[in-house]
FIKOLZA-1660 file (N, C-alpha, C; in steps of 0.1 Angstrom, whole numbers, plus 5000, padded with zeros to 4 digits):
% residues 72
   i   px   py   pz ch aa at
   1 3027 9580 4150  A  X  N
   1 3022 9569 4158  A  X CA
   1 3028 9568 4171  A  X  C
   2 3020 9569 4182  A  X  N
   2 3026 9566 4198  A  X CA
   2 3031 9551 4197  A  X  C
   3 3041 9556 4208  A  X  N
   3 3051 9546 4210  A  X CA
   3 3046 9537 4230  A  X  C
   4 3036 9549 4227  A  X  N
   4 3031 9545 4246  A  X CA
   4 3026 9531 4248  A  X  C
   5 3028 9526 4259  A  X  N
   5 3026 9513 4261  A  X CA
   5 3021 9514 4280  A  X  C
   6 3010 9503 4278  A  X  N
   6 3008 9505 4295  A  X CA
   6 3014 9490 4300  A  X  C
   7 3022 9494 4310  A  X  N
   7 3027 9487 4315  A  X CA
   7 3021 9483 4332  A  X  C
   8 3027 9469 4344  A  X  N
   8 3018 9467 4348  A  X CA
   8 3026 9463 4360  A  X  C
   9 3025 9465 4374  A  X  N
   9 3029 9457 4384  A  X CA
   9 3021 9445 4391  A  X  C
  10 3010 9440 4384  A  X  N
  10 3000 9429 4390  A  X CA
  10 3006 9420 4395  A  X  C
  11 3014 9414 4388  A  X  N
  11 3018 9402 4398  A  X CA
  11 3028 9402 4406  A  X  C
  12 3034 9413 4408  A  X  N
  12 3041 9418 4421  A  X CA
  12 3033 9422 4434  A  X  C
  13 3020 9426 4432  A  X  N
  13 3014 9433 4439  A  X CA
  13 3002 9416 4442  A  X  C
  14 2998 9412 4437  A  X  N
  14 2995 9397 4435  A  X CA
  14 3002 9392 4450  A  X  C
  15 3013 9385 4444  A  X  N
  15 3026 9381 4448  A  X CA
  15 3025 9384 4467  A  X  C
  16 3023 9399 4466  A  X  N
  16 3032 9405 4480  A  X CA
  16 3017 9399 4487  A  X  C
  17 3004 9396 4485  A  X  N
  17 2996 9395 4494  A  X CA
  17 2990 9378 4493  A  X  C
  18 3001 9373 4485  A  X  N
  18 2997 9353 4484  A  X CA
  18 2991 9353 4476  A  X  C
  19 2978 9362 4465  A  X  N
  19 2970 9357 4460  A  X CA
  19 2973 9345 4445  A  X  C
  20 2965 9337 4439  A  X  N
  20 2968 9328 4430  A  X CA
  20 2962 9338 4418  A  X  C
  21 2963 9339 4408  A  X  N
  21 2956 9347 4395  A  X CA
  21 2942 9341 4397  A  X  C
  22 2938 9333 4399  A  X  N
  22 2920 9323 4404  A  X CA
  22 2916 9331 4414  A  X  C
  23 2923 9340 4425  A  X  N
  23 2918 9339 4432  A  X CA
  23 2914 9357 4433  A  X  C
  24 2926 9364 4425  A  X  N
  24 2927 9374 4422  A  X CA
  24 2908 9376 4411  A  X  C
  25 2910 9367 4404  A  X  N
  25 2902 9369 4393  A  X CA
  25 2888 9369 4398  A  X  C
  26 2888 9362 4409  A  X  N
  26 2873 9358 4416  A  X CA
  26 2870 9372 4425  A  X  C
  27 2877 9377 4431  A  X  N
  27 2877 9387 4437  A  X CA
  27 2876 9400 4429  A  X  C
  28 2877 9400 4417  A  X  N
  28 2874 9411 4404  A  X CA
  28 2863 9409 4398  A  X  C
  29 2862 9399 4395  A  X  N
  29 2848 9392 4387  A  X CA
  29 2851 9388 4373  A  X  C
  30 2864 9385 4373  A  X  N
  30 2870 9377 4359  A  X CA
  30 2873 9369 4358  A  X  C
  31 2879 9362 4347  A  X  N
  31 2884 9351 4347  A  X CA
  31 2903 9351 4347  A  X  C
  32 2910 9340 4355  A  X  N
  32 2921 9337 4356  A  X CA
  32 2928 9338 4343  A  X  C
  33 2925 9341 4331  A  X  N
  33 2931 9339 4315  A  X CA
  33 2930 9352 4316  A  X  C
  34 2920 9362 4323  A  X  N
  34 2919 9376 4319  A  X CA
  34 2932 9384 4326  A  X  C
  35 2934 9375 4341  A  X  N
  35 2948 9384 4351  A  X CA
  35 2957 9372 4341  A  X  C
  36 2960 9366 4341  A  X  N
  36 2971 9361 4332  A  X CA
  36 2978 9374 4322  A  X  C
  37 2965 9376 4313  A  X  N
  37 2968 9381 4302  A  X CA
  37 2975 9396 4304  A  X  C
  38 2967 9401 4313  A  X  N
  38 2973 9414 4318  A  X CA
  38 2984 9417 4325  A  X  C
  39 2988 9403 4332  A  X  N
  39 3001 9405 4334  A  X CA
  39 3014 9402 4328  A  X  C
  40 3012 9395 4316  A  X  N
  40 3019 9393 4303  A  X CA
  40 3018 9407 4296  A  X  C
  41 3012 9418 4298  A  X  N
  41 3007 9425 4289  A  X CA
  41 3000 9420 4273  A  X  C
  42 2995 9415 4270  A  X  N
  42 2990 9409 4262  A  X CA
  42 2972 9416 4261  A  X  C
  43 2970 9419 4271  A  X  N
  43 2957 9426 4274  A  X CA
  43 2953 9438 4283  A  X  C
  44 2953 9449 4281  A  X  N
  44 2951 9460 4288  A  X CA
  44 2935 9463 4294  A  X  C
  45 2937 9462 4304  A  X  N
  45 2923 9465 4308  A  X CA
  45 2918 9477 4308  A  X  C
  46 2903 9477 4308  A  X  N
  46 2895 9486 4311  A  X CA
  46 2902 9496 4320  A  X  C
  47 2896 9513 4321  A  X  N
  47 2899 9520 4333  A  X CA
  47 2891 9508 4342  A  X  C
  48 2875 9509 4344  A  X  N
  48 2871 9502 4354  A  X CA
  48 2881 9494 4358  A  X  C
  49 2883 9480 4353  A  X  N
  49 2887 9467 4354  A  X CA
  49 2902 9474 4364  A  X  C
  50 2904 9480 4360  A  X  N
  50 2918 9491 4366  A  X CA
  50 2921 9493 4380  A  X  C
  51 2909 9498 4382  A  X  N
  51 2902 9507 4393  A  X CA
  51 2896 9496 4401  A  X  C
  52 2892 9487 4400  A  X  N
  52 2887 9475 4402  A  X CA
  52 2895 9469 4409  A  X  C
  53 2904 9462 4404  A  X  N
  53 2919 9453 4406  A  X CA
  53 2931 9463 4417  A  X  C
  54 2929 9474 4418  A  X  N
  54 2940 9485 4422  A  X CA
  54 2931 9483 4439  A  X  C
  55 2913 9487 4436  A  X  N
  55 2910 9485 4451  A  X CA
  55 2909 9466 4460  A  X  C
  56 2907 9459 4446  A  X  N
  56 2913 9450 4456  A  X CA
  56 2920 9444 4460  A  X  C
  57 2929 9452 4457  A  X  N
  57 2947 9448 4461  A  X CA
  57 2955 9456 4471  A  X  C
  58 2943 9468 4473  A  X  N
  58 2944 9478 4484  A  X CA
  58 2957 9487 4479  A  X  C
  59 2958 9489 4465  A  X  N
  59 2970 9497 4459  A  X CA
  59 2965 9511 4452  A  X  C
  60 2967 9518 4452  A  X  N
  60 2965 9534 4440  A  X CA
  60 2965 9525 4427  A  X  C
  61 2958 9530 4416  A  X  N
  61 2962 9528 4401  A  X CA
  61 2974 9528 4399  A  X  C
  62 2979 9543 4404  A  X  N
  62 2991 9544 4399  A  X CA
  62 3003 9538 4402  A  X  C
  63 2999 9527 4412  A  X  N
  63 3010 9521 4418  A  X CA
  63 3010 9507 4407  A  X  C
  64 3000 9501 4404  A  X  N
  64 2998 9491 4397  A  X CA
  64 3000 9493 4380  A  X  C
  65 2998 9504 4377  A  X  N
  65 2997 9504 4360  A  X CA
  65 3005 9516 4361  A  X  C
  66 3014 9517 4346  A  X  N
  66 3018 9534 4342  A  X CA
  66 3018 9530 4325  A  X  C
  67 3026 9543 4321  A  X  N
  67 3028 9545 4310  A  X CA
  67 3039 9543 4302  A  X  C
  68 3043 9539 4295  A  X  N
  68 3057 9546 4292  A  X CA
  68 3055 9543 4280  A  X  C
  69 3072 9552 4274  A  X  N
  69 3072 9549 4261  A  X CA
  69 3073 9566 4262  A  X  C
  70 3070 9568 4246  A  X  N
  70 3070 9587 4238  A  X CA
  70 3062 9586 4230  A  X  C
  71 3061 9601 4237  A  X  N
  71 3048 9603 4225  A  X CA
  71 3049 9610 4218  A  X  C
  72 3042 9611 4208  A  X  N
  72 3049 9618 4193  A  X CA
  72 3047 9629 4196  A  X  C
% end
């Protein structure tokens, strides 16, 4: 069993440009419980939702999500 886990810089990347999770979410087309959740990791998003959130925060994916952990 993988031990990988995605992990998340949203609300750092949030943060550096003022946004509120409401306002973040309005700007994605979700709801404030959905960026909540994902930055608790509690909820991993979609690639889309990914890719989504990464352009409007004007960041790479890879700057906002990785991986970690081992894999078997």
């Amino acid at each position: 069993m993988a031990t990988e886990r995605l992990t998340n810089r949203l609300r750092v990347a949030r943060a550096e440009l003022r946004l509120s999770q409401e306002q973040l979410a309005g700007m994605a087309g979700v709801t404030r419980q959905t960026i909540s959740s994902i930055e608790t990791e509690q909820y991993g998003p979609s690639a889309l939702l990914a890719f989504v959130l990464a352009k409007r925060l004007g960041k790479p994916v890879t700057e906002l999500f990785a991986l970690e952990g081992d894999a078997p």
